[in-house]
Each structure stands twice: as structure tokens, then as C-alpha cells.
C-alpha positions as CSV (number, residue, x, y, z in Angstrom):
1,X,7.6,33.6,-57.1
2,X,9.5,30.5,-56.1
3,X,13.3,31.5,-55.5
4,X,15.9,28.3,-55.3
5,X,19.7,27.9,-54.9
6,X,21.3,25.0,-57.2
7,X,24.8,24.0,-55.9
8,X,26.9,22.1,-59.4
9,X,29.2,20.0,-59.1
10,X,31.7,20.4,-62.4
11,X,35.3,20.6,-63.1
12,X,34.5,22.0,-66.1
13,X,35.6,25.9,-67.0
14,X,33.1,28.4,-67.3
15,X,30.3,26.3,-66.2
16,X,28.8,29.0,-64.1
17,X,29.0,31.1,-67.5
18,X,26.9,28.0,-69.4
19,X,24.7,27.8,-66.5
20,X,23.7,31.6,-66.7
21,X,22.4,30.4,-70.7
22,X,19.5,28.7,-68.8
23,X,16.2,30.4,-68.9
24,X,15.0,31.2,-65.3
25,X,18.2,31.2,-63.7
26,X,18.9,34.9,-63.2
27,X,22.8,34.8,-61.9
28,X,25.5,32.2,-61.5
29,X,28.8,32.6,-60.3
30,X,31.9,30.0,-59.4
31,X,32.7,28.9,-55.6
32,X,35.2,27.5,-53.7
33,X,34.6,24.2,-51.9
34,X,32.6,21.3,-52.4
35,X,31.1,22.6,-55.8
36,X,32.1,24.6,-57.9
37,X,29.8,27.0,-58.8
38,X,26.1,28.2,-57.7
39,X,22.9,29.2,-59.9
40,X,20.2,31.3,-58.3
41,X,16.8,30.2,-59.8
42,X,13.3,32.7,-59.9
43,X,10.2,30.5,-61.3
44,X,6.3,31.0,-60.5
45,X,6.1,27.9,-59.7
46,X,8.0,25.1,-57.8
47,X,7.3,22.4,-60.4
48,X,9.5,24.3,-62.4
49,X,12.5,23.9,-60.5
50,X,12.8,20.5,-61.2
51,X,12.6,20.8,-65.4
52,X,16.1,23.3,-64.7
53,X,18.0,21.4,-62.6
54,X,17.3,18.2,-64.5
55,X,18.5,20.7,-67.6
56,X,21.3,21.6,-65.5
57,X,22.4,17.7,-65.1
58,X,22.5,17.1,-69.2
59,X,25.5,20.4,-69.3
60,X,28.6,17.9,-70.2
61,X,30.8,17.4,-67.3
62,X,28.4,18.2,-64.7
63,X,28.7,15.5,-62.2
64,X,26.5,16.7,-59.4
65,X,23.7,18.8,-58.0
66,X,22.1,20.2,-55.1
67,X,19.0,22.4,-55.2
68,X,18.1,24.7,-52.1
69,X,14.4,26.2,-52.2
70,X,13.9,28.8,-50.4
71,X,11.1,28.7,-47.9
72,X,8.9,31.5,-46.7
């Protein structure tokens, strides 16, 4: 199990409520600071991460991304 933190950038409302509509991610939630809200990822396999963030990027008004895998 690959586990991976994405960090969206988005002015948009309720983006970490659209972002939770994405299969694999398994909680979002809004932040303060540079971005504005974060999407904890679970996948088997790394590969996978990049097919959901790149799925992440085509949300409208998403400007941004970071991802964050987590290493064991």
C-alpha cells in the first residue's frame, strides 16, 4: 500500500469536498496557508499516484499541486 499527501492549490469553494469524489483518495479536508486544501491518497501502487493527481489538476479552478509520498 502506497500512501501519498497532495497539497491543491484552489480558490475555489468546496474543493476539498470535489476532491473527496475521487476514487482512491480516502479524506480531504481545507487548510490555511499556501494551499488550500489537502487530499490523503491510499493506492497499491505508486504508478497510480500520478493518474490522481493529474485527475486532480483537470477539477476547474485548480491552479496548483503538490504531491507528498510517503516513504517507509
Amino acid at each position: 500500500m502506497v500512501k501519498a499527501v497532495v497539497l491543491v492549490k484552489s480558490p475555489k469553494k468546496l474543493i476539498a469536498a470535489r476532491l473527496r469524489k475521487i476514487k482512491s483518495i480516502y479524506d480531504s479536508f481545507p487548510v490555511s496557508g499556501q494551499f488550500d486544501a489537502v487530499a490523503l491518497i491510499n493506492v497499491n501502487q505508486l504508478s497510480e499516484i500520478k493518474n490522481i493527481t493529474t485527475e486532480i489538476q483537470t477539477i476547474s479552478g485548480v491552479e496548483r499541486t503538490e504531491t507528498m509520498v510517503e516513504v517507509q
